[in-house]
N, C-alpha and C positions, 0 to 999 in steps of 0.2 A: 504494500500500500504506500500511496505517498504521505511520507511523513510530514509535510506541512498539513493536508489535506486531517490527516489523523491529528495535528497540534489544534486546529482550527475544531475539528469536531466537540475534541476533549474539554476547550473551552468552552464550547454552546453548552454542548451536555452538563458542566459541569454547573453552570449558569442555571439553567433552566433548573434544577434539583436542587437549589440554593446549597450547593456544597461553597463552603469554606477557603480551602485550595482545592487546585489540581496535581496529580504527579503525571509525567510523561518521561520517554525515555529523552537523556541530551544529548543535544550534538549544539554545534556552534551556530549554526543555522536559526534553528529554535531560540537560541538565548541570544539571537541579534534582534527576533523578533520580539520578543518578551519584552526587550528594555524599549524599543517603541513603542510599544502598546501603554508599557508603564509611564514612558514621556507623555501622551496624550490620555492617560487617563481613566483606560478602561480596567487596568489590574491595579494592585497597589503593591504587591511585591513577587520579585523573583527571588530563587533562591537556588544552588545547585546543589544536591543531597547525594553523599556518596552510599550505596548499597554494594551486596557482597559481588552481583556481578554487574560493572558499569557504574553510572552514574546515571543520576535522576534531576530535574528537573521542576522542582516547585513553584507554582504560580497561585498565589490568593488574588481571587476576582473582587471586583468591587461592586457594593448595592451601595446604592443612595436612597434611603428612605425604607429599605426593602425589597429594592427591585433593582435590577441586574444592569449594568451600565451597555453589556453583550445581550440585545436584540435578537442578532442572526450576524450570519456572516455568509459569505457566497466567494467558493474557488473561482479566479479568472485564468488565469495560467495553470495548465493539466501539466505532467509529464505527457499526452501524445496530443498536447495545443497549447504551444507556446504562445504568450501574448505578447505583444512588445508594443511598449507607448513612448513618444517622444514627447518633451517638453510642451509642445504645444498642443497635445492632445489631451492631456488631464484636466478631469472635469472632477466638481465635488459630488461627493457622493452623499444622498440622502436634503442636497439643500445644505449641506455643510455639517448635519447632524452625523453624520458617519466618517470612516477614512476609508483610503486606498492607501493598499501597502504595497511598496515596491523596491524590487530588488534591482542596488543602482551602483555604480561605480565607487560611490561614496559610503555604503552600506545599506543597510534597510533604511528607508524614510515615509511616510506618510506623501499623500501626492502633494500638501501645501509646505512640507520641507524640501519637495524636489524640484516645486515650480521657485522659491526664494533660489537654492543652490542651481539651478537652472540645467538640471540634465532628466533621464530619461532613463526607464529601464524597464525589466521585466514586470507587470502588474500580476503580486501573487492573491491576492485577496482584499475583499470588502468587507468591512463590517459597521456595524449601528447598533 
């Protein structure tokens, strides 16, 4: 499976069932995402947690009032469809209530950190 695709789920789901944290397996990948999600708001902490085989991966989500700051989220870029956006093609997602996340020469950025730094890259997912 792709593991963004499974990091993305693991957050809806864990959202929706008001769990606390999430655990997922790490890679550097994941934990580039994590700390942008955490810049803009939607988690409040990452953590890396070492277990007997591998390391793991901790994210507490965040409610405000109760309810989940993680709506939904929607894959753009598949492993067999690739997407690719340039600069001038980032649009806001949800009216500005959501982000796009994208994989860029600069690292992970939200698409309003990538239109300020002004480059372009792979768009890996939506969320709200």
């Amino acid at each position: 499976m792709d593991p963004i695709s499974d990091m993305i789920i693991r957050l809806k789901n864990g959202s929706v069932v008001k769990r606390e944290s999430v655990l997922m397996p790490y890679s550097n990948m994941k934990n580039a995402i994590a700390l942008a999600l955490l810049r803009i708001g939607y988690i409040t902490a990452v953590a890396k947690r070492s277990r007997k085989v591998g390391s793991a991966l901790e994210i507490t989500l965040r409610y405000d009032d109760g309810k989940s700051r993680i709506k939904d989220v929607s894959r753009v870029s598949k492993p067999s469809r690739r997407v690719y956006m340039g600069v001038e093609e980032l649009r806001s997602v949800k009216s500005g209530h959501g982000a796009l996340m994208l994989s860029t020469p600069k690292g992970i950025l939200t698409e309003k950190e990538a239109k300020k730094e002004l480059v372009g890259g792979e768009a890996l997912f939506k969320i709200w």
